[in-house]
LUMGUVO-60510 format. One record per residue: x, y, z of N, C-alpha, C in turn; residue number from 1; residue in one letter. Coordinates in Angstrom, 1 decimal, always signed. Layout:
BEGIN
@nx = X ny = Y nz = Z cax = X cay = Y caz = Z cx = X cy = Y cz = Z pos = NUM code = A;
...
end
This chain:
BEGIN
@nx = +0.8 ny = -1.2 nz = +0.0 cax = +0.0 cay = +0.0 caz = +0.0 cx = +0.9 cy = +1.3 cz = +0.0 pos = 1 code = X;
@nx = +2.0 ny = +0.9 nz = +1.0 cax = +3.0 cay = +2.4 caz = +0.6 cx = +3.5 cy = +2.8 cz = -0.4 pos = 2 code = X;
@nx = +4.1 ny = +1.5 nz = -1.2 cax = +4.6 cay = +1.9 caz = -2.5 cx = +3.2 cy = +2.1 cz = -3.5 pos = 3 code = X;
@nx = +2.3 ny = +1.8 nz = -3.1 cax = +1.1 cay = +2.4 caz = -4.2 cx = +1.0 cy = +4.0 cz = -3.9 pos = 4 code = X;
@nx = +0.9 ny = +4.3 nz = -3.1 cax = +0.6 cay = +5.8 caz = -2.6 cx = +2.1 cy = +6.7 cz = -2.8 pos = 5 code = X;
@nx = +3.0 ny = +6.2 nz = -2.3 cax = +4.1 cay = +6.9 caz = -2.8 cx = +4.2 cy = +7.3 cz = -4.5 pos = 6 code = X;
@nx = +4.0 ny = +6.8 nz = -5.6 cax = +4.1 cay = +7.5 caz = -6.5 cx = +3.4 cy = +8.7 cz = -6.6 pos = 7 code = X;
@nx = +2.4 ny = +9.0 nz = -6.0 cax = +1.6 cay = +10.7 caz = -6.0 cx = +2.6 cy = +11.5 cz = -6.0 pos = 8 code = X;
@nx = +3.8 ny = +11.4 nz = -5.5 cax = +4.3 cay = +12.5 caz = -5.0 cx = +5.8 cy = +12.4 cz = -6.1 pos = 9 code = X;
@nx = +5.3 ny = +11.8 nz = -6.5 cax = +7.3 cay = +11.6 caz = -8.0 cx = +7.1 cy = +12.4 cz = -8.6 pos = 10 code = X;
@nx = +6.2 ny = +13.3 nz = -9.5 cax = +5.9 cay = +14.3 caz = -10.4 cx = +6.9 cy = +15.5 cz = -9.5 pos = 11 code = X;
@nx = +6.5 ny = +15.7 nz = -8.0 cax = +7.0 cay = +16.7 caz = -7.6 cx = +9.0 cy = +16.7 cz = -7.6 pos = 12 code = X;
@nx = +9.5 ny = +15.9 nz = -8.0 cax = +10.6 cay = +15.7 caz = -7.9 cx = +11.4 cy = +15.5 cz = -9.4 pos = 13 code = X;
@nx = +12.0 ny = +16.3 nz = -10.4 cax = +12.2 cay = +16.4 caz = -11.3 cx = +13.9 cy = +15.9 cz = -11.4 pos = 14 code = X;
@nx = +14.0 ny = +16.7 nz = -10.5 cax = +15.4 cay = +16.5 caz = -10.2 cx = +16.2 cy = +15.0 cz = -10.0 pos = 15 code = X;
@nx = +15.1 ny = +14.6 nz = -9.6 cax = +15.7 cay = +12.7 caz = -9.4 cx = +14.4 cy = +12.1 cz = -10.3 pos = 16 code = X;
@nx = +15.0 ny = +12.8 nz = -11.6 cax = +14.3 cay = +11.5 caz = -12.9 cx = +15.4 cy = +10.2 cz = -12.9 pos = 17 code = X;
@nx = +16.4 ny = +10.8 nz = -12.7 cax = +17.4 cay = +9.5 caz = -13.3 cx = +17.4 cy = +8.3 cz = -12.5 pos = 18 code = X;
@nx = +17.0 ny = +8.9 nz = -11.0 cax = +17.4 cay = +7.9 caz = -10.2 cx = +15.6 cy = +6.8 cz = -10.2 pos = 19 code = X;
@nx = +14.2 ny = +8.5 nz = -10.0 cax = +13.1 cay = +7.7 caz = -10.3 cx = +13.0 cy = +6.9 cz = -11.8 pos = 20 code = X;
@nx = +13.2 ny = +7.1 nz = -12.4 cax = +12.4 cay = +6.8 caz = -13.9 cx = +13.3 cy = +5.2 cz = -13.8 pos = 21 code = X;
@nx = +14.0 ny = +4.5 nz = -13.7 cax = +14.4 cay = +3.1 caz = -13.4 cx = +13.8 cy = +2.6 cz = -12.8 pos = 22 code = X;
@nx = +13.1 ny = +3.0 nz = -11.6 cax = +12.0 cay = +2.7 caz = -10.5 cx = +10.6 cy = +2.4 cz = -11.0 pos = 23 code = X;
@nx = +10.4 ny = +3.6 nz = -11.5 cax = +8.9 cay = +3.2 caz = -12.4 cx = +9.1 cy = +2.7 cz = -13.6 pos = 24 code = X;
@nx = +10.3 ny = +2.2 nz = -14.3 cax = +10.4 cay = +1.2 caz = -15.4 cx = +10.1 cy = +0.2 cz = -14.8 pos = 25 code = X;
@nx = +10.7 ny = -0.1 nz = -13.9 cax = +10.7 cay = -2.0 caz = -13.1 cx = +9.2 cy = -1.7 cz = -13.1 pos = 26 code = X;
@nx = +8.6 ny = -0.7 nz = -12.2 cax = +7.3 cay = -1.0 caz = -12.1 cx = +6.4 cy = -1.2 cz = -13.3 pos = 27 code = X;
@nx = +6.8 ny = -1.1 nz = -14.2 cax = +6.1 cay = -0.8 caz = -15.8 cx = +6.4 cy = -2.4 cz = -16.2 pos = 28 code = X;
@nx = +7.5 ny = -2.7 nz = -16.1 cax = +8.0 cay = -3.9 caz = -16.7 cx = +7.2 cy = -5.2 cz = -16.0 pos = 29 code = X;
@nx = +6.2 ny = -5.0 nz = -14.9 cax = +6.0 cay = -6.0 caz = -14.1 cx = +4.3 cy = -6.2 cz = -14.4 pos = 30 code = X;
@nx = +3.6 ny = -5.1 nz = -15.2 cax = +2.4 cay = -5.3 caz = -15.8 cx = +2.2 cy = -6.6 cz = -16.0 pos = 31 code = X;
@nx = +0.7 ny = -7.2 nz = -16.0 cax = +0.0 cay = -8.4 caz = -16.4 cx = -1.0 cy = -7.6 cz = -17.8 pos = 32 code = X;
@nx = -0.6 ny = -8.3 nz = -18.5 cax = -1.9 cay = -7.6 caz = -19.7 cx = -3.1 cy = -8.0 cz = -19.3 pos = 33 code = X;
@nx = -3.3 ny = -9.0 nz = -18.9 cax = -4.6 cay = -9.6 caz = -18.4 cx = -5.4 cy = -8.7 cz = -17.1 pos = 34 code = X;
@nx = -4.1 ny = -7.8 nz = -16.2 cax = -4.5 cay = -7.3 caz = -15.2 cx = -3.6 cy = -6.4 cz = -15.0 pos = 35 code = X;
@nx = -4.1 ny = -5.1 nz = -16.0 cax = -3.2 cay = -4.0 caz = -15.9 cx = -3.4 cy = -2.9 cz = -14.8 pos = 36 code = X;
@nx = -4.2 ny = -3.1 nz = -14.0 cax = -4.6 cay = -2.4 caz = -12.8 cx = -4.4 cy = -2.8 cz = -12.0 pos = 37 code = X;
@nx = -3.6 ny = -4.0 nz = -11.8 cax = -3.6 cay = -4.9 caz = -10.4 cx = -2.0 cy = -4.8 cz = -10.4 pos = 38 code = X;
@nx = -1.2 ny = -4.5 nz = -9.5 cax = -1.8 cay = -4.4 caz = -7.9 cx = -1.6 cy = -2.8 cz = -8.0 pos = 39 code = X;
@nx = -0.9 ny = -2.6 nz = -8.8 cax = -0.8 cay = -0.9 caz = -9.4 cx = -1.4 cy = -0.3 cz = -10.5 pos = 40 code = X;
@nx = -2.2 ny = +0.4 nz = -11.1 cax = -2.4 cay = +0.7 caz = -12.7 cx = -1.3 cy = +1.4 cz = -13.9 pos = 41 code = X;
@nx = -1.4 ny = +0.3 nz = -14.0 cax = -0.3 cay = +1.5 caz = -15.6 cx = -0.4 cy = +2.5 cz = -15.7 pos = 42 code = X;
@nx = -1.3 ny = +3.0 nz = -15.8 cax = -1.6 cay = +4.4 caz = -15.8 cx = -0.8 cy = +5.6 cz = -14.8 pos = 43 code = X;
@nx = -1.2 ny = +5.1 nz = -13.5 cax = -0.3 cay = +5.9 caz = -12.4 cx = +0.8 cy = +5.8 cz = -13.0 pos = 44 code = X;
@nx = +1.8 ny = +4.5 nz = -13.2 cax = +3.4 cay = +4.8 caz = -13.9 cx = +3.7 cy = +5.5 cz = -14.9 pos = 45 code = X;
@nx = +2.7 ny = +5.3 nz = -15.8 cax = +2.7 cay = +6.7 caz = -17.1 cx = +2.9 cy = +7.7 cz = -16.9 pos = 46 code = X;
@nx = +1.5 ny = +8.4 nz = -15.9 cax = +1.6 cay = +9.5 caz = -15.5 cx = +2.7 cy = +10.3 cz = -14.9 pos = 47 code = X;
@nx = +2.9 ny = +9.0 nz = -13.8 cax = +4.3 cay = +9.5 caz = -13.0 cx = +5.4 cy = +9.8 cz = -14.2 pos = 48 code = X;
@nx = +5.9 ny = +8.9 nz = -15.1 cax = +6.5 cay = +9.3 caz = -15.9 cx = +6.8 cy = +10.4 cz = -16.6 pos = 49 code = X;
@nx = +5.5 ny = +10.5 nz = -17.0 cax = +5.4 cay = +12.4 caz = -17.7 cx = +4.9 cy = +13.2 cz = -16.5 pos = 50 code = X;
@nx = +4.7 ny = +13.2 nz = -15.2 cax = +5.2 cay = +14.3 caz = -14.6 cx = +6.5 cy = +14.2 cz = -14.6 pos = 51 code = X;
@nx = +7.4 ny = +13.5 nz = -14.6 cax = +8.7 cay = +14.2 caz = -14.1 cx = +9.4 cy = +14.6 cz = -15.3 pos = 52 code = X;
@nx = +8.7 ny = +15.1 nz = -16.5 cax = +9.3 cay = +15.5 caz = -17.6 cx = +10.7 cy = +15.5 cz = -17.8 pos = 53 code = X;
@nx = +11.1 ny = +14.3 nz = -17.6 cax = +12.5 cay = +14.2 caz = -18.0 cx = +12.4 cy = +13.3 cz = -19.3 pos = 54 code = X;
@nx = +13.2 ny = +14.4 nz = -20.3 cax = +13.2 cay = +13.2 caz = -22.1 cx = +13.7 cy = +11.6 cz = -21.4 pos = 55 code = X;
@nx = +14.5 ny = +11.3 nz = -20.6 cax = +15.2 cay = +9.8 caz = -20.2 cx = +13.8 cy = +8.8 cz = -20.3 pos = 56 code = X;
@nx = +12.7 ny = +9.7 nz = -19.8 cax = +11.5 cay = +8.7 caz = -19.3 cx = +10.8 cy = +8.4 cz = -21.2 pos = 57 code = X;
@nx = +11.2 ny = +8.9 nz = -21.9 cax = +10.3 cay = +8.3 caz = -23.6 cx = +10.7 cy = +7.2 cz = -24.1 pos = 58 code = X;
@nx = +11.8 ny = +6.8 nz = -23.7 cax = +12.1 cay = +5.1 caz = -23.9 cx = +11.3 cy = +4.1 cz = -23.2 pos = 59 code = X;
@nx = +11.1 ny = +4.3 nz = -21.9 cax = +10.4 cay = +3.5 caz = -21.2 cx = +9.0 cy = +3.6 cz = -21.3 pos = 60 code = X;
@nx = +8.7 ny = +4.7 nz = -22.1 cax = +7.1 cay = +5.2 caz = -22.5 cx = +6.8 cy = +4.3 cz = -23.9 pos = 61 code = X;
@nx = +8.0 ny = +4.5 nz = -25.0 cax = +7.9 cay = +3.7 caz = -26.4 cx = +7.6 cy = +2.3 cz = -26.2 pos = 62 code = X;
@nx = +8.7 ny = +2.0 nz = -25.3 cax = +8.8 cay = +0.4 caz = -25.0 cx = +7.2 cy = -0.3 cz = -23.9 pos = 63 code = X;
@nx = +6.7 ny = +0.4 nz = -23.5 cax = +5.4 cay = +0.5 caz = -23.1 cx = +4.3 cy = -0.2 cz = -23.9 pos = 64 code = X;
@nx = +4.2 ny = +1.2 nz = -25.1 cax = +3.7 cay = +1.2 caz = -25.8 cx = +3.6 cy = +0.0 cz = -26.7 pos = 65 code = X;
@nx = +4.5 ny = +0.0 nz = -27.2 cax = +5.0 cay = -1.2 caz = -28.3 cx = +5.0 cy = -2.3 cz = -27.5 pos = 66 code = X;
@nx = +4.9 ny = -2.5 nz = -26.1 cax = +4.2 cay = -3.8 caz = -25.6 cx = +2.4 cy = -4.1 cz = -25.6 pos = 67 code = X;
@nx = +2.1 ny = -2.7 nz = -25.2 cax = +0.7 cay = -2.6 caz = -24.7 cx = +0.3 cy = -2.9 cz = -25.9 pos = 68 code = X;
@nx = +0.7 ny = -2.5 nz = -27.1 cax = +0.1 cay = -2.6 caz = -28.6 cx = +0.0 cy = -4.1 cz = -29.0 pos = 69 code = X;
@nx = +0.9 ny = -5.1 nz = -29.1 cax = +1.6 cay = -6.2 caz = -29.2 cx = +0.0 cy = -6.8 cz = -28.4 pos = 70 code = X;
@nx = -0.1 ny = -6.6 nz = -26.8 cax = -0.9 cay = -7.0 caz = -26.3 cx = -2.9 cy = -6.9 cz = -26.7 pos = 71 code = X;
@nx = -2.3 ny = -5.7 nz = -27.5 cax = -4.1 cay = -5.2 caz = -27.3 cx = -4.6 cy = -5.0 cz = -25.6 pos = 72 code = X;
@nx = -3.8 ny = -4.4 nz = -25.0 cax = -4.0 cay = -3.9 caz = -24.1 cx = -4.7 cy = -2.6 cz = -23.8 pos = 73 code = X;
@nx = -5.7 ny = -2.1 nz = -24.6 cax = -6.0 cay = -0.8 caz = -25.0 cx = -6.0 cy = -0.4 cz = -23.5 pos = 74 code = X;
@nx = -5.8 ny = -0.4 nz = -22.4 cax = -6.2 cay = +0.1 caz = -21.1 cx = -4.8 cy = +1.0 cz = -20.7 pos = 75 code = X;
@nx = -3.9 ny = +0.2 nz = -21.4 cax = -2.6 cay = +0.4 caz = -21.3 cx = -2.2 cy = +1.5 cz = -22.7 pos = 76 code = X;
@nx = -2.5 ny = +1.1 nz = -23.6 cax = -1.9 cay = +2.2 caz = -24.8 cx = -2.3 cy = +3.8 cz = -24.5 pos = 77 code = X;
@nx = -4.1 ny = +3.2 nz = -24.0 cax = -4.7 cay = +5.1 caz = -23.9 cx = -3.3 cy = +6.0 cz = -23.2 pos = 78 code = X;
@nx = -3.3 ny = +5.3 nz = -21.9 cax = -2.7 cay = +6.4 caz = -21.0 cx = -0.9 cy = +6.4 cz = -21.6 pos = 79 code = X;
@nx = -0.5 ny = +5.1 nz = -22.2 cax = +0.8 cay = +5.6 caz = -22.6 cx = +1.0 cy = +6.7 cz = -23.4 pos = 80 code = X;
@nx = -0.1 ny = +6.9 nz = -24.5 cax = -0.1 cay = +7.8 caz = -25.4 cx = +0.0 cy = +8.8 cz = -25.1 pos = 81 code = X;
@nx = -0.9 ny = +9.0 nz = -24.0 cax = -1.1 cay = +10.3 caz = -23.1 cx = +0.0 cy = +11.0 cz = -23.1 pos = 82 code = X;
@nx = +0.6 ny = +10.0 nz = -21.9 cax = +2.2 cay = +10.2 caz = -21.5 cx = +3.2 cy = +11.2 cz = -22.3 pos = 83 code = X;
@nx = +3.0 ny = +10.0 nz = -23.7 cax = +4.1 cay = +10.2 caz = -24.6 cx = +4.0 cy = +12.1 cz = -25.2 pos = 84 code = X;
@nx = +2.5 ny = +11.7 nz = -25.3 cax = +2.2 cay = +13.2 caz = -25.8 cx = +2.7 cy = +14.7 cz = -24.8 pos = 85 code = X;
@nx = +2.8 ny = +14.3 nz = -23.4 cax = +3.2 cay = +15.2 caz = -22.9 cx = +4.7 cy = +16.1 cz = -23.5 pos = 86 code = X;
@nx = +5.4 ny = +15.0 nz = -23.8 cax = +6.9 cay = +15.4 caz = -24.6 cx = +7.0 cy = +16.0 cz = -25.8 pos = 87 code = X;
@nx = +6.4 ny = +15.9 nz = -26.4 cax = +5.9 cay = +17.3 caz = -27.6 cx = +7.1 cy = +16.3 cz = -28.5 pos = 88 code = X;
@nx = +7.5 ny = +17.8 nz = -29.2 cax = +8.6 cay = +17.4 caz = -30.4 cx = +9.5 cy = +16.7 cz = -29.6 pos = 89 code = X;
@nx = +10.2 ny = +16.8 nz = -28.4 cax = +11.2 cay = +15.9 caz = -27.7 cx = +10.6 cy = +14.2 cz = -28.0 pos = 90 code = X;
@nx = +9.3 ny = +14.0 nz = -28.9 cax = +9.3 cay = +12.8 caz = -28.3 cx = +8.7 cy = +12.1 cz = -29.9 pos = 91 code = X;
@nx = +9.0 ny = +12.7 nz = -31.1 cax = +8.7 cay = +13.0 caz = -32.5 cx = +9.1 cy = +11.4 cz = -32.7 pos = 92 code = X;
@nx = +10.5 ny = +11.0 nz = -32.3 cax = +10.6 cay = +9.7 caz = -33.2 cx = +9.9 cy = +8.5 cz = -32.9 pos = 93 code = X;
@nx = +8.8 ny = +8.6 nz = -32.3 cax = +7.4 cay = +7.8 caz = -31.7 cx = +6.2 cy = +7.8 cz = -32.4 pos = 94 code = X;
@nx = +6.6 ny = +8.9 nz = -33.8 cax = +5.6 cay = +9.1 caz = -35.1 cx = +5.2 cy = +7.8 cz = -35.2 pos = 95 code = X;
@nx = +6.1 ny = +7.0 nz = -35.5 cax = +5.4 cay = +5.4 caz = -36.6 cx = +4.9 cy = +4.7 cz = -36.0 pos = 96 code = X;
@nx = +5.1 ny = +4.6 nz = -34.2 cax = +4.4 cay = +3.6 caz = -33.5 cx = +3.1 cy = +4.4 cz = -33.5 pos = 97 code = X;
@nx = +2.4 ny = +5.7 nz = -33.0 cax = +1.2 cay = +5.9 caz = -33.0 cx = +0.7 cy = +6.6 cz = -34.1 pos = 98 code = X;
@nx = +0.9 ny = +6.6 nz = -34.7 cax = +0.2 cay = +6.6 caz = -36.2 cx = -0.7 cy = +5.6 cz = -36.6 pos = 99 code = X;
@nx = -0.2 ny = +4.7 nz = -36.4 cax = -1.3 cay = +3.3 caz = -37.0 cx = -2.2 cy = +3.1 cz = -35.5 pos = 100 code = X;
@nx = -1.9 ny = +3.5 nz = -34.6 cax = -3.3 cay = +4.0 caz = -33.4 cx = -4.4 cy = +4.4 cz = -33.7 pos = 101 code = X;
@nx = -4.3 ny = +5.9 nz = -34.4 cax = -5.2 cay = +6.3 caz = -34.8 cx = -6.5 cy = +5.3 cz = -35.2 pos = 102 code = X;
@nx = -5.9 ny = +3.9 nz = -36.1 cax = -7.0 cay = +3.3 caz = -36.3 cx = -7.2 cy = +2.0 cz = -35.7 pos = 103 code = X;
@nx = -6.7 ny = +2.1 nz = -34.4 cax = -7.2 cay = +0.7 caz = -33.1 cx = -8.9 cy = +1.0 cz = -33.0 pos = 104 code = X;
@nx = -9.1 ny = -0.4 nz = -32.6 cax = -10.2 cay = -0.6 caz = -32.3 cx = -11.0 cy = +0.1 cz = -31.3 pos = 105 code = X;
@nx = -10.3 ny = +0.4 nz = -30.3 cax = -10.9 cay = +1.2 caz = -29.1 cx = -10.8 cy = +2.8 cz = -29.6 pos = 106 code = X;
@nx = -11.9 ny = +3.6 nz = -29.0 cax = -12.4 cay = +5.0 caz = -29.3 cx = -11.1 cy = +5.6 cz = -28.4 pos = 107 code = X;
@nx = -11.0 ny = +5.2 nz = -27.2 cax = -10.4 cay = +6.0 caz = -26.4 cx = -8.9 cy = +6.3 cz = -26.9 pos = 108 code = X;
@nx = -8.3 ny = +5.1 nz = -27.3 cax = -6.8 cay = +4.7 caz = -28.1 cx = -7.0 cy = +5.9 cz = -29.3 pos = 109 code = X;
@nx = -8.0 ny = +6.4 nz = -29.9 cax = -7.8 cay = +6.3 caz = -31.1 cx = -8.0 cy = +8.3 cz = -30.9 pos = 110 code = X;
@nx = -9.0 ny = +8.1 nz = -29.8 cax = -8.3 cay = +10.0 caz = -29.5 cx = -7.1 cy = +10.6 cz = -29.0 pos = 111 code = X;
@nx = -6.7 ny = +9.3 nz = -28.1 cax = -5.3 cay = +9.6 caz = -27.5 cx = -4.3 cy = +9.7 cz = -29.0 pos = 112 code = X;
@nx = -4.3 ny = +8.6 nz = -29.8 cax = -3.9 cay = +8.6 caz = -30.5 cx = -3.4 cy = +10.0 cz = -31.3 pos = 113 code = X;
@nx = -4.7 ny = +10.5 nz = -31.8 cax = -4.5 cay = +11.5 caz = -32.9 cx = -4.0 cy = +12.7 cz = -31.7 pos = 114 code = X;
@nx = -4.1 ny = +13.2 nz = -30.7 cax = -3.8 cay = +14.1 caz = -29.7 cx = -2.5 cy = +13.8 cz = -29.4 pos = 115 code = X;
@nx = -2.1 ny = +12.7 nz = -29.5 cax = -0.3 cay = +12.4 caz = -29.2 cx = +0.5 cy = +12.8 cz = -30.4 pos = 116 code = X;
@nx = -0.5 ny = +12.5 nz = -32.2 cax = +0.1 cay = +13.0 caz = -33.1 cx = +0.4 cy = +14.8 cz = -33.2 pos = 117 code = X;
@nx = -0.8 ny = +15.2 nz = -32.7 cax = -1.1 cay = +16.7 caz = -32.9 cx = +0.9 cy = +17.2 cz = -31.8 pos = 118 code = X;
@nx = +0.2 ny = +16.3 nz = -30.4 cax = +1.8 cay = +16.8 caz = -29.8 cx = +3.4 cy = +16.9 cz = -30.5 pos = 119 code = X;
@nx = +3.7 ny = +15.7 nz = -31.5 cax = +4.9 cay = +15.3 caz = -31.4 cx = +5.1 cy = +15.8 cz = -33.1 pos = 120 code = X;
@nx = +3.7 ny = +16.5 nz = -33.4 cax = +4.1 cay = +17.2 caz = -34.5 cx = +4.4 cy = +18.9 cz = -34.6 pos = 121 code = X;
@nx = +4.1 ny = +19.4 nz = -32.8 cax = +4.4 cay = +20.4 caz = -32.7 cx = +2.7 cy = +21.3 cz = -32.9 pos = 122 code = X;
@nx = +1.5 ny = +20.4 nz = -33.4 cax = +0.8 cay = +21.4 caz = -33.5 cx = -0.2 cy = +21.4 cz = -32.4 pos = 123 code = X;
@nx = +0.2 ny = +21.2 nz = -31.3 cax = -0.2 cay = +21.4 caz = -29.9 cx = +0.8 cy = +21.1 cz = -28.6 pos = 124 code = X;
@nx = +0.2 ny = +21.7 nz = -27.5 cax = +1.6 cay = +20.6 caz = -26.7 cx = +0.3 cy = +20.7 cz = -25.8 pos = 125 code = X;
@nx = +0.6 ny = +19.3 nz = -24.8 cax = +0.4 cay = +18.8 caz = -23.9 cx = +0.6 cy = +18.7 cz = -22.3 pos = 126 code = X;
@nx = -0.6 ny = +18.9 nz = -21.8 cax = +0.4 cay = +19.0 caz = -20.4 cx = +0.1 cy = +17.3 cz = -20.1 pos = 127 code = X;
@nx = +0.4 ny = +16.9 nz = -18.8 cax = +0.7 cay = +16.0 caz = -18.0 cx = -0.6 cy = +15.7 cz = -17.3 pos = 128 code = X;
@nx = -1.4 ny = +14.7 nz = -17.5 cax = -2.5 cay = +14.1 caz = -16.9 cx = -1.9 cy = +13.7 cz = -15.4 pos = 129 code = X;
@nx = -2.6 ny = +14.6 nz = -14.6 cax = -2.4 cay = +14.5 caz = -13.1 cx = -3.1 cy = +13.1 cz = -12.7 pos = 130 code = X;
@nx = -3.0 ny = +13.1 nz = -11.5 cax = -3.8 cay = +11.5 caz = -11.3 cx = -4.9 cy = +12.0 cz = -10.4 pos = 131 code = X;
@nx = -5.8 ny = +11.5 nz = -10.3 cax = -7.0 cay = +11.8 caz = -9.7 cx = -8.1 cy = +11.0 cz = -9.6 pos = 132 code = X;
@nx = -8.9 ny = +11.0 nz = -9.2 cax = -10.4 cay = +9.5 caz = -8.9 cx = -10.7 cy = +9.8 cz = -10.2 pos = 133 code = X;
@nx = -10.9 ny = +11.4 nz = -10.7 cax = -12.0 cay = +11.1 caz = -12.2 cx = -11.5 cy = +10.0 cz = -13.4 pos = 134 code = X;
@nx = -10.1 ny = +10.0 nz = -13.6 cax = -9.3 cay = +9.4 caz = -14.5 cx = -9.0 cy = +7.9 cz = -14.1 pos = 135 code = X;
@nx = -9.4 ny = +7.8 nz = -13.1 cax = -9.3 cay = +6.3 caz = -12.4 cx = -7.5 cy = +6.1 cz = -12.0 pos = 136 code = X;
@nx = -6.6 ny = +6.8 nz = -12.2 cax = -5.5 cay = +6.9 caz = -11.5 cx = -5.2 cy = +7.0 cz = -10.1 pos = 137 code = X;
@nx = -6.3 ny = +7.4 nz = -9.1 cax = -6.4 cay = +7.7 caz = -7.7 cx = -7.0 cy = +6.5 cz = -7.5 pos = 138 code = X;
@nx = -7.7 ny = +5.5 nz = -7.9 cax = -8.3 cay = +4.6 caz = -6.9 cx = -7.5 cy = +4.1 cz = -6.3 pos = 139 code = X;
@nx = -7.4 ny = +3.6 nz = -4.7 cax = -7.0 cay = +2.8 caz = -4.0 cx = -7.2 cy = +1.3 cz = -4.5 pos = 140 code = X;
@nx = -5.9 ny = +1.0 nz = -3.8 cax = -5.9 cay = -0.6 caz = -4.6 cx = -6.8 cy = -1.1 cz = -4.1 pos = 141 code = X;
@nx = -7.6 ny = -2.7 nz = -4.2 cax = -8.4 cay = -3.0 caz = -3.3 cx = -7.9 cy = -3.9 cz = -2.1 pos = 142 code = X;
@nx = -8.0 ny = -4.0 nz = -1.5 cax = -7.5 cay = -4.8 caz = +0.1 cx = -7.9 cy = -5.8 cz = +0.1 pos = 143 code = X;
end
């Protein structure tokens, strides 16, 4: 429960991307596709990721991606997209993986999608999806 609640507070800490963003890879790397909300959500790691706007974290955002896709994980792609879009042009060479998004099966993938294109082509920028109950990033795990 600690380490669930402790990521709220990584965004505020920019300064230790290098040391966080390895931390929330392991945690990224330990996803179940079957159960991408358990015992952590993907999502929170995303997010945490693009809060700490450090370019180091778009590797571990691509490689995400290009698993969650692989999986049809749409639960997992929305919020990576998200993510990735936070990094604007810093995060352009990610054109070819979400391009062919656009036309996933899921609605939600497919707005993230074109809104990650709009970012990494410069003709918008993005901020950083906070975590919160609305977004389903705040739920507490269940007990």
């Amino acid at each position: 429960m600690d380490d669930w609640r402790v990521l709220y507070g990584v965004g505020g800490y920019p300064q230790a991307a290098d040391r966080l963003v390895p931390l929330l890879a392991s945690g990224v790397q330990h996803i179940d596709p079957d159960r991408p909300h358990a015992p952590i959500p993907a999502g929170l790691y995303l997010s945490c990721l693009a809060e700490l706007k450090d370019p180091i974290a778009i590797p571990v955002i691509t490689d995400t991606l290009k698993w969650a896709g692989r999986h049809q994980s749409w639960t997992v792609v929305a919020p990576a997209l998200k993510a990735l879009a936070t990094f604007g042009l810093a995060a352009q060479l990610a054109h070819t993986l979400v391009r062919p998004l656009t036309n996933a099966p899921d609605d939600a993938v497919r707005a993230a999608a074109r809104t990650a294109l709009d970012a990494l082509t410069g003709r918008r920028e993005v901020r950083p999806a906070r975590s919160t109950p609305e977004n389903g990033y705040a739920k507490e795990p269940p007990h």
